[in-house]
C-alpha positions as CSV (number, residue, x, y, z in Angstrom):
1,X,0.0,0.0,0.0
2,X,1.2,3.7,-0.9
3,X,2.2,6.0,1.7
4,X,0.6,9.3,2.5
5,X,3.7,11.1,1.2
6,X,3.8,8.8,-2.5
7,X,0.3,9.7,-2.7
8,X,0.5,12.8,-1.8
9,X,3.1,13.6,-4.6
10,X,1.7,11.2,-6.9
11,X,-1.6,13.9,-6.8
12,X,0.9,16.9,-6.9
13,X,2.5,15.2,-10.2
14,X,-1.0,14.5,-11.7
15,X,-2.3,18.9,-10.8
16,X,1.5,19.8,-12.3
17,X,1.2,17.8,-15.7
18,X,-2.3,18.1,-16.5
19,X,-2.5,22.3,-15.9
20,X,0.8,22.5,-17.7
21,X,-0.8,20.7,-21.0
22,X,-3.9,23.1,-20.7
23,X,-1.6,26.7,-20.2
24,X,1.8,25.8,-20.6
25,X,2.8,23.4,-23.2
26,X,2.3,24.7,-26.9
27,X,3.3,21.3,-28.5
28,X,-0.4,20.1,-30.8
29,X,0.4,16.7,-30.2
30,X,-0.1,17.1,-26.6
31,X,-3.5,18.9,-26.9
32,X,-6.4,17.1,-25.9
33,X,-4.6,14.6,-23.5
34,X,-6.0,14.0,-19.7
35,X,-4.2,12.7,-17.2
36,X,-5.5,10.0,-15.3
37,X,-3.5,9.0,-12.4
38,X,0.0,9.2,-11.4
39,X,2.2,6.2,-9.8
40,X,5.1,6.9,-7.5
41,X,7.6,4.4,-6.3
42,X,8.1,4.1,-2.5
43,X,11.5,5.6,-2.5
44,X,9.9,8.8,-4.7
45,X,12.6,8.3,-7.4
46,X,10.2,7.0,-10.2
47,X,6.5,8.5,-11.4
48,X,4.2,6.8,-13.5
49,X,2.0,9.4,-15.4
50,X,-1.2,7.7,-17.0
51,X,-2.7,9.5,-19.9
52,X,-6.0,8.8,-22.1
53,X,-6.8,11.1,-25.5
54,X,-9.2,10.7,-27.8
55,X,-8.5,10.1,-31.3
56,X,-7.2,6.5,-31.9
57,X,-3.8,5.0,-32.1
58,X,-2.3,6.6,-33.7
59,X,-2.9,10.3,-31.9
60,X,-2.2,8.0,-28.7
61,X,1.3,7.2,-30.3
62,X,1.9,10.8,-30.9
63,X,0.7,12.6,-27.7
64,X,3.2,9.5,-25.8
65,X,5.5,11.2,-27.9
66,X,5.0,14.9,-27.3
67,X,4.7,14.2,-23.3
68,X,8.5,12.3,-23.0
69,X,9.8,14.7,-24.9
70,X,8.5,17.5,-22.8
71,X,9.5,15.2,-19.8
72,X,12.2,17.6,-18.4
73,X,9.9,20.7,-18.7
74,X,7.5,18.5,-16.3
75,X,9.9,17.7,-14.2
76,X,11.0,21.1,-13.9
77,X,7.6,22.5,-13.2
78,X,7.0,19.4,-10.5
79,X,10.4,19.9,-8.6
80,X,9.1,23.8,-7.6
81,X,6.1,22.2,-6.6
82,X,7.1,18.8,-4.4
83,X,9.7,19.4,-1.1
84,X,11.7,16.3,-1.9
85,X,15.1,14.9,-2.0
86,X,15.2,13.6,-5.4
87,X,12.6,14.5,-7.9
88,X,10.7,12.0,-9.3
89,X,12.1,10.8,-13.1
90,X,8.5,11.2,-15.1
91,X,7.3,8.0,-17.6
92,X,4.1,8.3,-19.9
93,X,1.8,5.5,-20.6
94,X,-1.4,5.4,-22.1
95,X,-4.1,4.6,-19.8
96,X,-5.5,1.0,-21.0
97,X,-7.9,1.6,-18.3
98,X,-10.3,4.0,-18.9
99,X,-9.9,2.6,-22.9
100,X,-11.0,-0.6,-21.8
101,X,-13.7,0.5,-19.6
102,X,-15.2,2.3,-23.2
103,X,-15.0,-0.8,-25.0
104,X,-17.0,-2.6,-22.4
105,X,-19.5,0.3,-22.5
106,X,-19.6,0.5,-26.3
107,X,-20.6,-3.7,-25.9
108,X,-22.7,-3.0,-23.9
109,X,-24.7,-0.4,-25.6
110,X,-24.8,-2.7,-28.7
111,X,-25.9,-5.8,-26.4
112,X,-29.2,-3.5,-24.9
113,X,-30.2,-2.1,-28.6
114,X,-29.6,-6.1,-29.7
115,X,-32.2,-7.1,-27.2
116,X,-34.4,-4.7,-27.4
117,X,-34.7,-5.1,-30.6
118,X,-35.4,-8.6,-30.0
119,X,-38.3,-7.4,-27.5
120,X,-39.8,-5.5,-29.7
121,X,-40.0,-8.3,-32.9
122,X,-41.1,-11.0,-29.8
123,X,-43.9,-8.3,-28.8
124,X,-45.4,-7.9,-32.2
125,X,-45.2,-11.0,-33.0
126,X,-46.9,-11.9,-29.5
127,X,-49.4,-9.0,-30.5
128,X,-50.8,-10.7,-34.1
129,X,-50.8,-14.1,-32.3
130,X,-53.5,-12.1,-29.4
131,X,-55.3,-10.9,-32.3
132,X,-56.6,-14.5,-33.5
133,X,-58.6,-16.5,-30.2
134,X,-58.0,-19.7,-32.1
135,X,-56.4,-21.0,-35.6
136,X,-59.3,-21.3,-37.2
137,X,-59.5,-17.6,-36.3
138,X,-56.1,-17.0,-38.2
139,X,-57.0,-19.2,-41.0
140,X,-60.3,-17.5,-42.1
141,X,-58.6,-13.8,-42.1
142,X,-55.6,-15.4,-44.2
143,X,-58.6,-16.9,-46.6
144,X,-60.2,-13.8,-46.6
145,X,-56.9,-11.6,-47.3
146,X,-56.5,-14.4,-50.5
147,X,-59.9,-13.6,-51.8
């Protein structure tokens, strides 16, 4: 379990990063990206900065791109903010997470319009079954429809 002081910094790290992509950072690949969460080894040396952006792949690629190369700048900006001995060497990774947790969604949305779709042919077809008491009920209308 983290310590009050790793996740203490880790939420420092996460306020640093995220308002230095909205004001600071001018690089377009980085626009758009939100961080997540931040993980920071027990001795503080290490920080593991979780991003998502929307876009696909290949944006993702990019924006992983834009954030270590602005790593130092971060670093900079998070070393005025933490009191610490050693400040913490910044990694980006795309957040599989919160991706993951849309595909499930996305399934899920198709599964409910799948089924209800399904309701709604079972209903009908429940509904013009109701509308004939008996078969010989059904047979006369379709022998009446033929004529």
């Amino acid at each position: 379990m983290a310590s009050r002081r790793t996740l203490k910094a880790a939420e420092a790290i996460r306020e640093v990063v995220a308002t230095s992509i909205l004001t600071d950072v001018k690089d377009p690949r980085v626009r758009g990206a939100t961080i997540t969460q931040v993980d920071v080894s027990g001795d503080m040396r290490q920080a593991k900065v979780y991003f998502m952006i929307l876009g696909g792949e290949a944006k993702e690629r990019n924006a992983l791109r834009g954030l270590q190369s602005a790593a130092g700048f971060f670093q900079r900006k998070v070393a005025r903010r933490i009191d610490a001995r050693y400040t913490p060497t910044l990694q980006f990774a795309v957040d599989e997470g919160v991706k993951n947790l849309m595909e499930i969604s996305r399934i899920l949305a198709e599964e409910k319009s799948r089924r209800e779709g399904l309701e709604t042919s079972e209903e009908a077809e429940e509904e013009f079954e109701d509308e004939f008491e008996t078969d010989d009920d059904f047979e006369s209308a379709v022998d009446e429809e033929e004529d």
